[in-house]
N, C-alpha and C positions, 0 to 999 in steps of 0.2 A: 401683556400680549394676549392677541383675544386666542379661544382654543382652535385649533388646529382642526378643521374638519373634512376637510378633500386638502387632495393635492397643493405642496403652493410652489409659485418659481419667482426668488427672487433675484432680479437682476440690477446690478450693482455695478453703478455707471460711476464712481469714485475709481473701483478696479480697473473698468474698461480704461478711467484718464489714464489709470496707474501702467498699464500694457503700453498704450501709446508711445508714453513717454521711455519705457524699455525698448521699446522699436527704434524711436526717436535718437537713444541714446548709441542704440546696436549699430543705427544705419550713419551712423559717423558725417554727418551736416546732408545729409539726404533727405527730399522732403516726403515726408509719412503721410500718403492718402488714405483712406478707407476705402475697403469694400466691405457693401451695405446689400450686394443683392437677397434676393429670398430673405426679405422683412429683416434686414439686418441681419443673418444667418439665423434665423428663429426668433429673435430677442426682442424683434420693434425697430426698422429702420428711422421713426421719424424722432425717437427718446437717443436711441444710440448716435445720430449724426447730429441730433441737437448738440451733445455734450462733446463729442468731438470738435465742432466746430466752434465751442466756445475755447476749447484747448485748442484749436490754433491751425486743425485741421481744413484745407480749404478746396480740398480735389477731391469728389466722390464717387466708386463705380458701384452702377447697378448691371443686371442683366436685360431687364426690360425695360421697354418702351413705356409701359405704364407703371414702373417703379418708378423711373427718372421723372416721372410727371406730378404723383405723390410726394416723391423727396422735394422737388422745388417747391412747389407749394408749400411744406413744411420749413425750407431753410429759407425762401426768399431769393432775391441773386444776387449772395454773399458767399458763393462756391461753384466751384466748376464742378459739373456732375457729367459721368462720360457714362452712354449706355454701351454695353458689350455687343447686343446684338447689330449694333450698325446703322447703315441706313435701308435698311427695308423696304420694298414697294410699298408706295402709299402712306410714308411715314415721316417724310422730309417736311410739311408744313407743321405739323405735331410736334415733331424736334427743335424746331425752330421759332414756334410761340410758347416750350418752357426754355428756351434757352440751355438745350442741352446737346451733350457735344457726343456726335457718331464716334463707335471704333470701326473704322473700315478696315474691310478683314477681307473681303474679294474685291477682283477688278471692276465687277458689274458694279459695284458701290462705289466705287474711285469715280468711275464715270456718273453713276450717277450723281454723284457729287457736285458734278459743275455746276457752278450757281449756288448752290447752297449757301446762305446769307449770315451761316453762324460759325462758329471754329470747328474746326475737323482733328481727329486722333486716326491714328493709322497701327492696323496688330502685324505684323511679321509672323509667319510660322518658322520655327528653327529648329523642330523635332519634336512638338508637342503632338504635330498631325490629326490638331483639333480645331481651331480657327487660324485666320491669319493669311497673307498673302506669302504664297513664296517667293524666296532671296531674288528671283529672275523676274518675276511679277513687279515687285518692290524695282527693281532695276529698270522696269522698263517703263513704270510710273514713277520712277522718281520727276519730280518737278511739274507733276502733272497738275496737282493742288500741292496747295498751302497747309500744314498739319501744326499743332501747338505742342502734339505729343507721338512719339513714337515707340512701340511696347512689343515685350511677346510676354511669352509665359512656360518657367521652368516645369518639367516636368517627373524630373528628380531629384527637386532643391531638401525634401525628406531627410535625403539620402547624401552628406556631404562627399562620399568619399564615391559618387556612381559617375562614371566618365562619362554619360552623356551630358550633366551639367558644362562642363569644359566644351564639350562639342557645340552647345547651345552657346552658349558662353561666347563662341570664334564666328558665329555666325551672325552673331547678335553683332558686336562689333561692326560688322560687313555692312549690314542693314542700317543700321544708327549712323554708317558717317556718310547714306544716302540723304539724311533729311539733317543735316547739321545746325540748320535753325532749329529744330525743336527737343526739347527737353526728350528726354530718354527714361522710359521705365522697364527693366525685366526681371525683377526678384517680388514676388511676394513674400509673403511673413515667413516662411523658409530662406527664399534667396536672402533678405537683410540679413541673414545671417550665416551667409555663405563665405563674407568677407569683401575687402572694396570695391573689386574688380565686377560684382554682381550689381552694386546698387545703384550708379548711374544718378538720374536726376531725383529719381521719385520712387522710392519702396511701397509697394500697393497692402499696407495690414489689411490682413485677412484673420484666419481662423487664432492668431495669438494675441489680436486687440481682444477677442473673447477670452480667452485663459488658454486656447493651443497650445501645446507645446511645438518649436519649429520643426523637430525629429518623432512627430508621433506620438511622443513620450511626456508626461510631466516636465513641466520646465518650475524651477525654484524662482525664477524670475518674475512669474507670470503668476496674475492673481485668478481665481474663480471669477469669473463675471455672472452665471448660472450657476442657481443652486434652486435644485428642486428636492422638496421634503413632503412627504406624506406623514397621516396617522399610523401609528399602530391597532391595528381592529381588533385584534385579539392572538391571545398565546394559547397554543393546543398543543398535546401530549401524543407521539407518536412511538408507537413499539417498532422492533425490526419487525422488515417486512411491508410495513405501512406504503401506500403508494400516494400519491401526493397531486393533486390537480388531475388535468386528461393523460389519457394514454400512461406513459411509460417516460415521463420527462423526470421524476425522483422515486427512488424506492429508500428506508431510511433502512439503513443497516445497522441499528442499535437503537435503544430508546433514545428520545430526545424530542424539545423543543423546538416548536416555530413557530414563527410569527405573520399573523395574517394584516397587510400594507395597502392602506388604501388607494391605493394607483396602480394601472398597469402600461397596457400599449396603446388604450385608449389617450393617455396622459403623456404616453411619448416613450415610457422604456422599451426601448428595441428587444423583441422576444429571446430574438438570440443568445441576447446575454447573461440567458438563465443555466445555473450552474457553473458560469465561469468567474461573474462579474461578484465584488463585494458592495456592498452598502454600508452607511452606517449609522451605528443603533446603540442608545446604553455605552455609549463610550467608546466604543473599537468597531472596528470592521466586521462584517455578518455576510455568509454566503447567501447569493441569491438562488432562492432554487426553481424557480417557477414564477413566469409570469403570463397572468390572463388578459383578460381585455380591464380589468375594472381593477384588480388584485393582483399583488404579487405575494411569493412567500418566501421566507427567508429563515436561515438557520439562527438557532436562539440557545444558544449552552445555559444562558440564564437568562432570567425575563424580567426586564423593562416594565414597566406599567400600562394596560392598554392605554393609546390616548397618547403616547409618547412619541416625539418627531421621529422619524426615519429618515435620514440624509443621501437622497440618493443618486445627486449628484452638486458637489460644490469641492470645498477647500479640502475634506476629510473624503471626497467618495469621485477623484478626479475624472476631470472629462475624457483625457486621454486613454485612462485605465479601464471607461466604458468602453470606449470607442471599440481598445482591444479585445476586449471582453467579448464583446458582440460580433469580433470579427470585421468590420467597418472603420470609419474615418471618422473625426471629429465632429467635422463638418455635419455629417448626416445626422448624429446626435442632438445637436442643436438644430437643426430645421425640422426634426420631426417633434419637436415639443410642443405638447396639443395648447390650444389656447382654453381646454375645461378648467386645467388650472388657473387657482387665483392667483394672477400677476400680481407683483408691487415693486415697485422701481425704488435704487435708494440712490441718493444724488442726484435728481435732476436738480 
């Protein structure tokens, strides 16, 4: 293995098959589409839905109109790819020479729909009160177009035991037996796992084909897809008192070691989650205490060798346990991952 010199992030499409096929198994004969927006959640939309689609995957959403246009060109038209933003002024002949399918989420898009020469998807809002048409919108378009898919999106699937899922739940219903020809989706990678009455035709994997857990939290089910490691730069001696990087972010309160990592926010670790977040180093878990643009630092009871990996996000240093750490979501985790690191993909 050559030495470890900057940051690395390897991503590890064996794992991602290995998620799917737990999704797969979660959403009980439901068909497991991808979502791939924002570059595959940080990872490489056109390596992550290569591998998907060789595992069986055949439905994929982006957010944009120039995501949807990279991914075709990268799959070919061996999948259905739905952009979220819709149909857009000025965007109907664009969607229609990559063959890619609107989510219409207002009436202006229904209408401007007419004619549109390709398959159409349509969002319902049911309490997310973030895209989607409302239940009386939906009602007063039904039969207006032809749609292949009809979807919304949970907004406390997180959270199994939060009553507005049930709420969304009864209205999703209402909505889906407006377009009875077409397949039905409103669980992402939370909702599959909400139970049967969530997953309808198509469960939309999101943040736990990456390694997510579906409640926030580590899931045992679910493998690391990202793992990012730095060097160790060096080991320094700090008495109490010592102050640690800018300002007033560590003071050490007894003598002790740390360790200087060669990655910071530049590389993608969210600043926040200094002094809450663990890393891992020499074996076990290590406090993070500070991170800069280039470096972080991290607590050291004993010392490693410089030149030694730092695991500061994968199987041992979990995505979720970031996320908490820093106060944020999974998701953000993974799309702020800088591309200075050296990538390398394992299983394409």
């Amino acid at each position: 293995m050559t030495a470890l010199d900057r940051a690395r992030l390897v991503i590890d499409l064996d794992a991602l098959a290995h998620n799917r096929a737990v999704l797969a198994a979660e959403a009980a004969g439901a068909e497991v589409a991808a979502v791939v927006k924002a570059d595959g959640y940080g990872l490489g939309a056109t390596p992550v839905a290569r591998r998907l689609l060789a595992e069986g995957v055949t439905r994929f959403f982006v957010a944009r109109l120039a995501e949807g246009e990279a991914l075709r060109s990268a799959l070919g038209r061996n999948a259905t790819i739905y952009v979220l933003d819709g149909l857009l002024p000025g965007s109907a002949d664009r969607l229609s020479a990559s063959g890619l399918t609107p989510v219409l989420a207002t009436p202006a898009q229904v209408a401007a729909a007419a004619g549109f020469p390709g398959s159409l998807a349509i969002q319902v809002d049911t309490g997310m009160h973030r895209q989607g048409l409302t239940l009386d919108d939906a009602r007063r378009l039904a039969g207006a177009v032809e749609v292949d898919l009809v979807m919304s999106h949970l907004g406390s699937a997180s959270e199994p035991r939060d009553a507005r899922n049930a709420a969304q739940l009864e209205l999703f219903r209402a909505a889906r037996a407006l377009f009875p020809a077409a397949k039905a989706s409103l669980g992402a990678s939370a909702g599959a796992f909400l139970g049967p009455d969530y997953r309808y035709d198509v469960v939309r994997g999101g943040i736990s084909l990456y390694g997510g857990g579906p409640e926030d939290r580590p899931d045992p089910r679910l493998k690391a897809v990202a793992t990012l490691t730095a060097p160790l730069l060096d080991v320094r001696n700090l008495q109490a008192g010592d102050r640690v990087s800018y300002g007033e972010v560590f003071t050490a309160d007894r003598a002790m070691r740390v360790g200087i990592v060669g990655a910071g926010y530049a590389d993608g670790i969210v600043r926040s989650a200094a002094g809450k977040a663990r890393v891992w180093a020499g074996g076990r878990p290590r406090r993070l205490l500070a991170v800069n643009m280039d470096l972080s630092i991290i607590e050291l009871d004993d010392a490693p060798a410089s030149g030694a990996p730092v695991e500061i996000l994968g199987e041992n240093a979990r995505l979720d346990d970031l996320a908490q750490a820093a106060g944020t979501v999974a998701h953000e985790i993974l799309v702020r991952l800088s591309t200075r690191a050296e990538r390398i993909y394992r299983g394409a």
